[in-house]
N, C-alpha and C positions, 0 to 999 in steps of 0.2 A: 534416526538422524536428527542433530538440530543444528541451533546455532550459539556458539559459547564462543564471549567476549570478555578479556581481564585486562583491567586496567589500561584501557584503551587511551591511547593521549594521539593528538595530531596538531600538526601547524600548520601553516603557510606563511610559505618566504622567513620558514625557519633560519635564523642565523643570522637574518639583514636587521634593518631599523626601522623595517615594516612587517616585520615578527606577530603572526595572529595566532592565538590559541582555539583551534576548532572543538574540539573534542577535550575533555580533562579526567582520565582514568574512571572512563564508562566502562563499567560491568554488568554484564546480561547475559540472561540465560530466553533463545528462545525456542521449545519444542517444536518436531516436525507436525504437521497440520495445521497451528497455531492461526488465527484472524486479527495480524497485530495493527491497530490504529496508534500512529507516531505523528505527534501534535506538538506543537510549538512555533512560536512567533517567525519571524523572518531572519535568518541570520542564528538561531540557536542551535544547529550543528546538524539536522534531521536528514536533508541529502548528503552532508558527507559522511555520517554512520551508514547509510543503507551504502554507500560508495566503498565504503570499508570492507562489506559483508560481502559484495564480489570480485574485490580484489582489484577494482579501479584505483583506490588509494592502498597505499600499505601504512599500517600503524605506526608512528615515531618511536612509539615508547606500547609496551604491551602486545599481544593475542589477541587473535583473530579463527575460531575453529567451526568452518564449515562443513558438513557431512563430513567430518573427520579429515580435512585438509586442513592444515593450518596456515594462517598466514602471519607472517611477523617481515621486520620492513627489511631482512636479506631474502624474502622470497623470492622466485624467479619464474618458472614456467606455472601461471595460473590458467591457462586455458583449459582444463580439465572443469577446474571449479566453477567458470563462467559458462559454461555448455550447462551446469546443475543450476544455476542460481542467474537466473531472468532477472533484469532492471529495466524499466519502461519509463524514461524522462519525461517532462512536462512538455504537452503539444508532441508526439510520437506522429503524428501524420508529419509535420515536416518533415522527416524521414524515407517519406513515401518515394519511389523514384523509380519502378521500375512497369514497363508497359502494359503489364496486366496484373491483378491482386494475385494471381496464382503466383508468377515471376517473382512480385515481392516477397509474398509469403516463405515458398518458397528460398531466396536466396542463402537466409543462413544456414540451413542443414547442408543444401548447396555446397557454401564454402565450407565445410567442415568435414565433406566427406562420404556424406550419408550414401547409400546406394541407390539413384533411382528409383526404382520399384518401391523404395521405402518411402521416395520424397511425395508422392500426392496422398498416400496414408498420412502423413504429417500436416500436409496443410487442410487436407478431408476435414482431418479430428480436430483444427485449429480453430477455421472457419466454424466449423459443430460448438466448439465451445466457448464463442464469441455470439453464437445466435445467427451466424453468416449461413444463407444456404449455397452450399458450393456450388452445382449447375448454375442459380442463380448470377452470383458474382468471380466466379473464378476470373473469366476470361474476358472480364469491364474492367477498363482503366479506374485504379485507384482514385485519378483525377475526377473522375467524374462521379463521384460519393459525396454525399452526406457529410457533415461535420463527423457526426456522429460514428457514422458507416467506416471513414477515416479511422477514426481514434480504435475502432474495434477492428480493422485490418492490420493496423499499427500494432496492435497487443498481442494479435494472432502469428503475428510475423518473431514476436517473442518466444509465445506457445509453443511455436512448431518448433523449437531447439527441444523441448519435451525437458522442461526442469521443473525441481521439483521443490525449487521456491521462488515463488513471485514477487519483486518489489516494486510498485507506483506509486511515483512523486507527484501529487497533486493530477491522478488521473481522469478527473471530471472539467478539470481547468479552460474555461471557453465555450463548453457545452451549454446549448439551452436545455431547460428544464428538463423536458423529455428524455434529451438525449443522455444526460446525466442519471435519472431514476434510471432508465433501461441498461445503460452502465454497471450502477449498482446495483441491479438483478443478475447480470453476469456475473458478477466477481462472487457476489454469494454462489450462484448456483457451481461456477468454478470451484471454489473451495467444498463444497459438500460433495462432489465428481470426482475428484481429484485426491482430497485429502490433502492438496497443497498446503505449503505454508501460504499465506499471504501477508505482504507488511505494507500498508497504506500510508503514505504522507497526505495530511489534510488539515486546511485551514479552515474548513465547516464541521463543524459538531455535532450541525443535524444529519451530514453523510458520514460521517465516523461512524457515528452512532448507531444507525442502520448496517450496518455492517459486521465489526470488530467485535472481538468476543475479550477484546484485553486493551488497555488505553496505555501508551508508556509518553509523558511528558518530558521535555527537554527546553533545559533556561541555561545560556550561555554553556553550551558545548556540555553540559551535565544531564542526567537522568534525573529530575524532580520529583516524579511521580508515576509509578507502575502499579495500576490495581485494575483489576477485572470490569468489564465495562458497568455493572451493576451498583460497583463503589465508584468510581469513576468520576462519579460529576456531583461527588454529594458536599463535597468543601468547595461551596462558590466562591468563599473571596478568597482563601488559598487559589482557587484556578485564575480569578481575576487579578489578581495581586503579581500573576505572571505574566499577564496581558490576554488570557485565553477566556472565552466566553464559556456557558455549555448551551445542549439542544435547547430550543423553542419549548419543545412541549416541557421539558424539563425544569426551564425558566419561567413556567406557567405554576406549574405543580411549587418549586422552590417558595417564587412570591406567595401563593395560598395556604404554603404551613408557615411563614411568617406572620400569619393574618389568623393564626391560629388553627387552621383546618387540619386534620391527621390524615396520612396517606400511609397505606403500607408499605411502599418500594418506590426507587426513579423508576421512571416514566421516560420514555423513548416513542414511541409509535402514536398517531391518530387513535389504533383499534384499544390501545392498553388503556391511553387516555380515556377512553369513552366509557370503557369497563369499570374503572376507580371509579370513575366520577358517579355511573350509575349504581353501582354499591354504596356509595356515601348517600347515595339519595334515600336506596329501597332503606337503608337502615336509618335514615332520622324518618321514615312515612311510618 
């Protein structure tokens, strides 16, 4: 199963004299299991592409083909497609609303039908693959969680529809530190569990980066740049030139082969950093 997109175009307030071009014949192909990191500034079209790919918006002009549904803008009953393909918006604890995490969790299989018997196996495995332990928190008001705790009840209340692609729109957004790292230890250990797709909107580079195994850039509603996260960050002033930074340690490593130093590969991680660096040592000793 994947996701295959042709010449994808969108508007809004098509037809008036506040006529915006979202999207401009975006084509993409992306495989099932994939770790897609989707970056670009504010306003460059990254929530309404993942918006497209569950059938919240329909295409003006072009294709739309999710595990083999397609969508094109005479589409009509997508509810099939969005039971497969989970979207988790920015701040998902506002969401939150229902007396106990199990309730919320919960609700959407709920309304969809699921049978009983089948609904606390759902929120069980939701909770399990958020790092939630169910006796623990099933039956504590969501109100009374953690920022943190929130955001991962919020994601699990996605889970539990059991789709088999995941998209979050800047989901670290408002987390402190902590709560953020332990975040992205979920989403990694999700996708290796799972074999999920996952497609990340993120305006940090350093949490792209620890994550995503593919970078796909977007500058005014186009695709700029798709390359494996390895190539990813190695044209700084092409990614700068589009307003995008890359990681720290990366930015470390860049500035030092300007200054003449040789490095074999970018550089992502504290441990990878430390490895380069101590090889450049033992071999000038």
């Amino acid at each position: 199963m994947s996701i295959e997109i042709k010449g994808l175009s969108s508007y809004y307030n098509r037809g008036s004299v506040y006529q915006v071009q979202a999207l401009k014949d975006v084509s993409l192909t992306i495989e099932q299991g994939e770790f897609i990191g989707l970056i670009g500034h504010t306003g460059s079209g990254k929530s309404t592409l993942i918006q497209h790919i569950n059938g919240l918006l329909k295409p003006d002009e072009g294709i739309v083909s999710v595990n083999g549904v397609t969508i094109d803008k005479d589409s009509k009953n997508l509810s099939q497609l969005r039971k497969s393909v989970g979207l988790v918006f920015q701040y998902p604890e506002y969401q939150l609303f229902e007396e106990t995490v199990f309730k919320d969790i919960a609700f959407g299989p709920k309304n969809i039908g699921v049978p009983q018997e089948d609904i606390e196996r759902r929120v069980r495995d939701a909770l399990d693959l958020v790092d939630l332990d169910y006796e623990a928190y099933a039956e504590r008001s969501p109100f009374d969680l953690s920022g943190g705790e929130k955001r991962r009840v919020a994601i699990a209340g996605v889970l539990a529809m059991e789709p088999t692609i995941l998209m979050l729109d800047e989901p670290t957004a408002g987390l402190d530190p902590k709560a953020r790292k332990d975040l992205l230890t979920e989403l990694i250990r999700l996708h290796q569990k799972r074999n999920m797709t996952l497609i990340m909107i993120s305006h940090s580079m350093d949490e792209i980066s620890k994550v995503a195994k593919r970078i796909i850039a977007m500058k005014n509603g186009q695709i700029v740049m798709d390359k494996p996260i390895d190539q990813a960050f190695e044209d700084v002033p092409f990614l700068e030139s589009i307003g995008l930074g890359i990681p720290s340690i990366s930015r470390l490593f860049y500035e030092l082969r300007q200054c003449g130093f040789h490095f074999t590969k970018n550089l992502f991680s504290l441990d990878e950093a430390k490895a380069e660096l101590l090889r450049g040592v033992k071999n000038d000793s």
